[in-house]
N, C-alpha and C positions, 0 to 999 in steps of 0.2 A: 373806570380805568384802573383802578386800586387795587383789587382782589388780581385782574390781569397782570398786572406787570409787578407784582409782586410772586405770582403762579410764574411770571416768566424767568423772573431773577433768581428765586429759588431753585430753579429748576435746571434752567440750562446757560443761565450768565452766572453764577456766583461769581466772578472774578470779577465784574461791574462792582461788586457789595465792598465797602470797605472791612478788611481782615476784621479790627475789633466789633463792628458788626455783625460777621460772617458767624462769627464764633460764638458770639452773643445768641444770635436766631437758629445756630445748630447746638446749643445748649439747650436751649426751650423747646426746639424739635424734639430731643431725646426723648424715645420712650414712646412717640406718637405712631401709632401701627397705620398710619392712611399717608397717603402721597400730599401733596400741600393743592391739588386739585379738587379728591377726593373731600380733605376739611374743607376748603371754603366752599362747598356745595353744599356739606353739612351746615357749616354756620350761615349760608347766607337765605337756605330753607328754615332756620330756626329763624332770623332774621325776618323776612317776609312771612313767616307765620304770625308773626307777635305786631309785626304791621300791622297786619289782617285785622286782627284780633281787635285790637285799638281804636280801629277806623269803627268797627262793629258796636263796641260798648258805648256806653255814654260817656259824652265828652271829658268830664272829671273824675271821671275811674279809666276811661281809656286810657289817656293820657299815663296816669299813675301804674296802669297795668302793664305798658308797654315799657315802662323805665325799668321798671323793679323786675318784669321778667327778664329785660334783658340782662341785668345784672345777673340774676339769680343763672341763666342759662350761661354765661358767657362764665361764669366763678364754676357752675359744676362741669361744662366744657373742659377747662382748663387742670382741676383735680382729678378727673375722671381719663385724662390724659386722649381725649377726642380729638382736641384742637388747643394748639399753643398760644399763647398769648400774644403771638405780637399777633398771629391770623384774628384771633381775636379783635384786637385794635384796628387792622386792617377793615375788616367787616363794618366795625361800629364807625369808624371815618367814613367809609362809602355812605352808610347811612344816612348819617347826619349829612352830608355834603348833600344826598340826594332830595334832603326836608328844604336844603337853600331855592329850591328849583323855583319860579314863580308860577310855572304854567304846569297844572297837575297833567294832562295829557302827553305834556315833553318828559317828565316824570316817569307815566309808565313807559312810554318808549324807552328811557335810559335802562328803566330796570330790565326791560327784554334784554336788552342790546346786551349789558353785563357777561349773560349766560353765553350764548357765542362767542364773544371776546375772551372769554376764561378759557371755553374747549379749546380756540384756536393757541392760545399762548400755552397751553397745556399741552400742545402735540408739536407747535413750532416756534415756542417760545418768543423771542420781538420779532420775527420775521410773522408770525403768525397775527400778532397785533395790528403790523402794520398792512395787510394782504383785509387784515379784517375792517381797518380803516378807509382802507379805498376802496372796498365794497361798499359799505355804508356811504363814501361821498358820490359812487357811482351812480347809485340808490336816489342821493339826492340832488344831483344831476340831470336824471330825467322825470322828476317832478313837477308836476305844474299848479301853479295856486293861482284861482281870479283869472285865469286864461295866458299867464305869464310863468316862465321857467324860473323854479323855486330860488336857486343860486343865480337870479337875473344880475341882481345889487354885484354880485361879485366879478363875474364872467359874461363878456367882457370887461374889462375894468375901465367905469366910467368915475370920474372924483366926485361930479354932482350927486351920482347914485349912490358911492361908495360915502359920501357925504349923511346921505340920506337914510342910509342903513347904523348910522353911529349916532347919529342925533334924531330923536324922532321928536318932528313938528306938530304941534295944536291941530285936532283934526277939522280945525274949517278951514287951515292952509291947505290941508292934504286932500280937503274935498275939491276945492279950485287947482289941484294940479292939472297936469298936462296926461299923465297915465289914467285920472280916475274920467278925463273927459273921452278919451279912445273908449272905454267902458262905458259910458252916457249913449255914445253914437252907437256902440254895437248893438243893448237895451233898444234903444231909439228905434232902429231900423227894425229888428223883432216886433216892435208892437206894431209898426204900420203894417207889417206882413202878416200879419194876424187878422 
């Protein structure tokens, strides 16, 4: 969301930005020949390259190669007058916020999803974010996981369910619920049909 609504604020709300900030991030703009679009595509493909790279090497130079590159990219970025330093900062926030993730799979999805989000806030600024965010929930709306609709727990809103999606219970409760036994009977019936 970071590289987006910073693409969008730049771009077509500065009056959202407070003045001595405004002024702040068109000072470090100066001089930069690319639209604030344009940079964070540049830094966010240096970015995912030096990921790449990382995951590839061996763990104790990966690690070190993926810091120190980024440093070293992000210092001749900012000299070389490619990308400013707060895009800079912006980028390496996304980054790291995206390392907090627990499930590497939700991961890459997040990383896709970035690049859409950036185009649309780059052509329609928040309205673009937001058109981009109820795509994606429309997306996951008509999902289905385990033979149940993804956004069950939410829609309709039940407390028990909505209970159940914020606390998650020991899984030999969850084996003895009530949803995993409808699942036992449909198996069930399959193998006598067999």
């Amino acid at each position: 969301m970071l590289p987006s609504t910073y693409i969008a604020l730049s771009t077509f709300h500065s009056e959202l930005i407070p003045t001595v900030l405004l002024l702040a991030i068109l000072d470090t703009r100066e001089g930069i020949p690319f639209p604030a679009m344009i940079e964070a595509l540049i830094m966010e493909f240096f970015f995912e390259l030096l990921r790449e790279a990382g995951i590839r090497l061996p763990r104790p130079v990966g690690s070190a190669v993926s810091i120190v590159g980024a440093l070293v990219i992000g210092q001749a970025a900012i000299q070389s007058q490619i990308a400013s330093p707060v895009m800079v900062i912006v980028v390496a926030l996304t980054g790291i916020a995206s390392f907090a993730l627990p499930q590497y799979n939700m991961a890459i999805a997040l990383r896709i999803l970035r690049f859409p989000l950036m185009f649309l806030a780059a052509t329609f600024g928040g309205l673009g974010i937001m058109v981009g965010f109820i795509l994606i929930y429309l997306h996951l709306a008509t999902l289905r996981s385990l033979g149940e609709p993804y956004l069950d727990s939410l829609a309709p809103l039940h407390v028990k369910r909505l209970r159940e999606m914020i606390f998650v219970l020991p899984r030999k409760v969850l084996v003895h619920s009530p949803r995993s036994k409808q699942l036992h009977k449909k198996s069930a019936g399959r193998k006598r049909s067999q």
